[in-house]
C-alpha positions as CSV (number, residue, x, y, z in Angstrom):
1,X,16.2,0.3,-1.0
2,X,12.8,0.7,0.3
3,X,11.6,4.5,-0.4
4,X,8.2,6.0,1.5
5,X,7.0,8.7,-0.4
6,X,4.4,11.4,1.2
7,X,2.7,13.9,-0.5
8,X,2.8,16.4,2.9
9,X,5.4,16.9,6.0
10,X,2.5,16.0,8.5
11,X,1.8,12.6,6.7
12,X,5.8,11.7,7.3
13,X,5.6,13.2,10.5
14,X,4.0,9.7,11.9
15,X,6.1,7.5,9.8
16,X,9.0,7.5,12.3
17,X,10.7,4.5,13.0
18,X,9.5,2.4,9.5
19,X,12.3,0.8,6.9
20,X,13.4,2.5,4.4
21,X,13.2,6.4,3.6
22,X,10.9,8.6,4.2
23,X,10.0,11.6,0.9
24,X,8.2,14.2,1.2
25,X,7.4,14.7,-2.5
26,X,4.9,18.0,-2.2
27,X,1.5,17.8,-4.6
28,X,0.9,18.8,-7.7
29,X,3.9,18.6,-10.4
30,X,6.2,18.5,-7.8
31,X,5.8,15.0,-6.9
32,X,7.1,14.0,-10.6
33,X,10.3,16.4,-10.0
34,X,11.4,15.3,-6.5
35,X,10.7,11.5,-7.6
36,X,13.2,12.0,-10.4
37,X,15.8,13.0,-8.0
38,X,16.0,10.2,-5.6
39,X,17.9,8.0,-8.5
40,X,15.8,5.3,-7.9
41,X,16.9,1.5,-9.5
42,X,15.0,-1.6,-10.7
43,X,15.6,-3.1,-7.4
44,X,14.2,-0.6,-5.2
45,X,10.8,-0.6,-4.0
46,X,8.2,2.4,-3.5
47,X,5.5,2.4,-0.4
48,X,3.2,5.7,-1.5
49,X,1.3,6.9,1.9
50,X,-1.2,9.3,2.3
51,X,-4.8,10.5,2.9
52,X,-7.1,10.7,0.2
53,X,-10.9,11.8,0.0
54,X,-13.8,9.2,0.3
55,X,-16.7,7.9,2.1
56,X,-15.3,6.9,5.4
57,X,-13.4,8.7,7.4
58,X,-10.5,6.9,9.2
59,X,-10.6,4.1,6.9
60,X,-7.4,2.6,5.3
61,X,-7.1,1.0,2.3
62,X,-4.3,-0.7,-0.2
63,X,-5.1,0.6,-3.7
64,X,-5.4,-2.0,-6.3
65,X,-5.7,0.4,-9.2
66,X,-4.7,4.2,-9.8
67,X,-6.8,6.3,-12.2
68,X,-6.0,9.5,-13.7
69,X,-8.7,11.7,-14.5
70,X,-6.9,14.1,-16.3
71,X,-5.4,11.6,-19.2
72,X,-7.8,8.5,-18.3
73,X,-4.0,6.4,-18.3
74,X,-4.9,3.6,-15.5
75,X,-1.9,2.1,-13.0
76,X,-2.0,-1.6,-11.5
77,X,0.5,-2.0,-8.4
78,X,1.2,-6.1,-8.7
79,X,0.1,-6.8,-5.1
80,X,1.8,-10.3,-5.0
81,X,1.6,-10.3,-0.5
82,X,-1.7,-10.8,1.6
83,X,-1.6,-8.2,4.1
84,X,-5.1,-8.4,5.4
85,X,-6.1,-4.9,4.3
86,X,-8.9,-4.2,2.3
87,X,-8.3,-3.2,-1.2
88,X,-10.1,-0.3,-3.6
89,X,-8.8,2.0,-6.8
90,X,-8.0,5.3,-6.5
91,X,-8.8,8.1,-9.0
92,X,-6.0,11.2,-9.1
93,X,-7.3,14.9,-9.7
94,X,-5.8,18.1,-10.2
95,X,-7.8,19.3,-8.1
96,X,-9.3,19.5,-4.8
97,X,-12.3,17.2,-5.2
98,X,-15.8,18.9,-3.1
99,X,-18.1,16.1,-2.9
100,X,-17.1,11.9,-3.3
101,X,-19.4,9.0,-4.1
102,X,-20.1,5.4,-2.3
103,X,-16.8,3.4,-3.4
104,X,-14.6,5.6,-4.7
105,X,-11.2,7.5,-3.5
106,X,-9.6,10.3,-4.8
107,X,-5.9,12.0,-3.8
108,X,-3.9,14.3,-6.2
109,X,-1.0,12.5,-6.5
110,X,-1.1,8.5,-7.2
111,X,-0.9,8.6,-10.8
112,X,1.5,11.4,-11.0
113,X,3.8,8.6,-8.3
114,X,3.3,5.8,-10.9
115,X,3.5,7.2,-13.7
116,X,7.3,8.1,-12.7
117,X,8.6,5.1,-10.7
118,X,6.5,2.4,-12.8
119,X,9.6,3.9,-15.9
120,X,12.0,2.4,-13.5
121,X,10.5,-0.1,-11.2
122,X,8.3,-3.1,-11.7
123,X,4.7,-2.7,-10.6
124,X,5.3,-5.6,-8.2
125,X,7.9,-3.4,-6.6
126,X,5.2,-0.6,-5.4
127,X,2.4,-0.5,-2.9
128,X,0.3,2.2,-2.3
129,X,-2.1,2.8,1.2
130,X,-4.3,5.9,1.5
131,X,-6.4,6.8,4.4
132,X,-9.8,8.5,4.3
133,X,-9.5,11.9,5.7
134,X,-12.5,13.6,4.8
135,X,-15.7,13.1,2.1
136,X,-14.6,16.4,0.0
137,X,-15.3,18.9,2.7
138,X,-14.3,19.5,6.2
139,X,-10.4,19.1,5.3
140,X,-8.4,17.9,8.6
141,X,-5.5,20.2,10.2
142,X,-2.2,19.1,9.9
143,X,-2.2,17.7,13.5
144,X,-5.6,15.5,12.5
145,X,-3.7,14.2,9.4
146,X,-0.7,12.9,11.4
147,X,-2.9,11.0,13.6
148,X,-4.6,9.6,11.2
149,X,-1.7,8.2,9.5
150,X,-0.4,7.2,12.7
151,X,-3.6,5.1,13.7
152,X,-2.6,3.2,10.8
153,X,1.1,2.8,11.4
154,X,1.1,-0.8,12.2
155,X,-0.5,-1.8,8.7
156,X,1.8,0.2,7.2
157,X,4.8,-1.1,8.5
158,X,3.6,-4.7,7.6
159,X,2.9,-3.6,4.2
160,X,6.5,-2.0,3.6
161,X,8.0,-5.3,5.8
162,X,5.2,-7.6,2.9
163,X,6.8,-5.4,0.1
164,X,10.4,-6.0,0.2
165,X,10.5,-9.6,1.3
166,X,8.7,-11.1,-1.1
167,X,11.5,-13.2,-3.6
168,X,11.7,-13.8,-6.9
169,X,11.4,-11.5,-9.9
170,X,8.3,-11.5,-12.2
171,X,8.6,-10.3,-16.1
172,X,5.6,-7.8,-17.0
173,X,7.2,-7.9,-20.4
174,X,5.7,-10.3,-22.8
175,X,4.8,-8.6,-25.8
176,X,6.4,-9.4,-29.4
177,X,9.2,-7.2,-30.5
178,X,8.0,-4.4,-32.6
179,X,4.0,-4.8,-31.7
180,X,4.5,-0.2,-31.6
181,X,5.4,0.0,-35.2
182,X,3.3,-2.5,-36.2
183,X,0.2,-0.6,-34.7
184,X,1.6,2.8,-35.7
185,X,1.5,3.9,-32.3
186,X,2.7,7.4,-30.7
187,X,4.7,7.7,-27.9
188,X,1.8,8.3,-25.6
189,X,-0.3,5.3,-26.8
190,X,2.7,3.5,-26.1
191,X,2.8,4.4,-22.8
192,X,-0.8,3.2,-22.9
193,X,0.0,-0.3,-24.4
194,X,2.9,-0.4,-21.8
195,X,0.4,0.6,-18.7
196,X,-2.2,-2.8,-20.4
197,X,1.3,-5.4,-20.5
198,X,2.1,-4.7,-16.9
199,X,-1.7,-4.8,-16.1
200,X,-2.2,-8.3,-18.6
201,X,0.7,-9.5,-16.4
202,X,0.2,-8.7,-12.6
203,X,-3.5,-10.3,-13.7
204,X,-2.5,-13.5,-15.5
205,X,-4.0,-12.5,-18.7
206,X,-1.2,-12.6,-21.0
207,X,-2.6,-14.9,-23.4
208,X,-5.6,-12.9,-23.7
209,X,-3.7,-9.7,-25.3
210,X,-1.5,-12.0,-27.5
211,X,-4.8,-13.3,-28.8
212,X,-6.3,-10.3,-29.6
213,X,-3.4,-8.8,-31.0
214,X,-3.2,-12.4,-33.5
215,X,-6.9,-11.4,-33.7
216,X,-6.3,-8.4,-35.5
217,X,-3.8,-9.4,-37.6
218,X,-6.0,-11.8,-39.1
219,X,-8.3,-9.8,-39.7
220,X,-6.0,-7.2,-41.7
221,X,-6.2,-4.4,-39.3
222,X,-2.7,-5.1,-38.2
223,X,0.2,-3.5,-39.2
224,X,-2.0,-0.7,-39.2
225,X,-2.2,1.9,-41.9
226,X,-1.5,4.8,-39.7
227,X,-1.4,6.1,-36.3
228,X,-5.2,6.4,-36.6
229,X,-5.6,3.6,-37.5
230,X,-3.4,2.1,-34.2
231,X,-5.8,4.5,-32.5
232,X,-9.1,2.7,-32.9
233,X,-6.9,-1.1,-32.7
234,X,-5.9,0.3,-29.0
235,X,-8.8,1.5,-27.8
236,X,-10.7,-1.9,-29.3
237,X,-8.5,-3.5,-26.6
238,X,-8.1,-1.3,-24.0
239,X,-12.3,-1.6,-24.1
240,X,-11.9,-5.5,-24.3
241,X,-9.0,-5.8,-21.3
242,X,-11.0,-3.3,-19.1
């Protein structure tokens, strides 16, 4: 099943006619709750559309990488399908952002989005395509934001078509069993070392993170002594990867 999730009634409002079904999720913590209720399954796949705030207007682009700035936690959608469209990151505030900078994006719900369906679904299985609406100021009407989603409709639909016909499953999950108690590592900083496998995987660096980890065992700092400890081993990698 092929679910569209929105962040506003208008956005949907120009997504007639597409596969799948269309969410309207709402901003803020309420995208999180309505995601958990749609039940979704390992199979389905998740096409996140929206506007977003950046440079220029009307633009659309397929985001490559989703950034929190609130916990820092970074999301990699496994775009496995050429669709044509240009590609950028995203970064998610909880806020309404006033002023934007030369290549960057921001929207207030992408990470929340991932960070609830990527528990379920594989990164290869989501897709996410903003459109600029505005540069931080000058915030469109509704009616201005369902036309600019629907100038875009055709991409969109080839994405979602891209999306669920691609075959075969990958495995983003490589990393030797217990690697969390052997670094000591919190349930949070698991979801970090979770968030760096699927990323090692949709990127073909696997063998990189399995090095470093045999890296540190070597040199003693693994099984770590405590969750600090697995702290500073993390981050050492995270700094490495990134």
């Amino acid at each position: 099943m092929l679910y569209i999730l929105t962040a506003l009634k208008c956005e949907a409002s120009a997504l007639a006619g597409l596969p799948g079904e269309v969410v309207v999720t709402g901003v803020g913590g309420c995208t999180i709750s309505t995601v958990s209720k749609i039940g979704l399954t390992p199979n389905d796949h998740v096409l996140n559309v929206g506007i977003c705030a950046g440079k220029d207007k009307g633009k659309g682009y397929l985001i490559n990488q989703v950034i929190s700035e609130v916990t820092g936690r970074r999301f990699y959608p496994d775009i496995l399908f050429d669709s044509g469209a240009d590609e950028m990151s995203i970064t998610t505030s909880s806020e309404v952002v006033t002023s934007v900078e030369d290549g960057m994006l921001y929207d207030m719900e992408s990470s929340l989005i991932c960070d609830a369906v990527l528990k379920v679904i594989p990164p290869s299985n989501l897709a996410i395509y903003k459109v600029v609406s505005d540069s931080g100021d000058n915030f469109p009407s509704k009616n201005e934001i369902t036309q600019l989603i629907r100038e875009h409709l055709d991409e969109i639909k080839k994405i979602a078509e891209l999306l669920t016909a691609k075959g075969g499953l990958k495995e983003y999950e490589f990393l030797p069993d217990g690697i969390f108690e052997e670094m000591r590592l919190t349930q949070y900083m698991r979801n970090e070392l979770k968030d760096l496998e699927h990323y090692c995987a949709a990127a073909g660096r696997e063998e990189e993170l399995l090095a470093l980890i045999d890296k540190m065992r070597k040199e003693e700092r693994l099984p770590a002594k405590d969750k600090k400890a697995g702290r500073e081993v993390l981050d050492e990698i995270c700094s490495y990867l990134r």
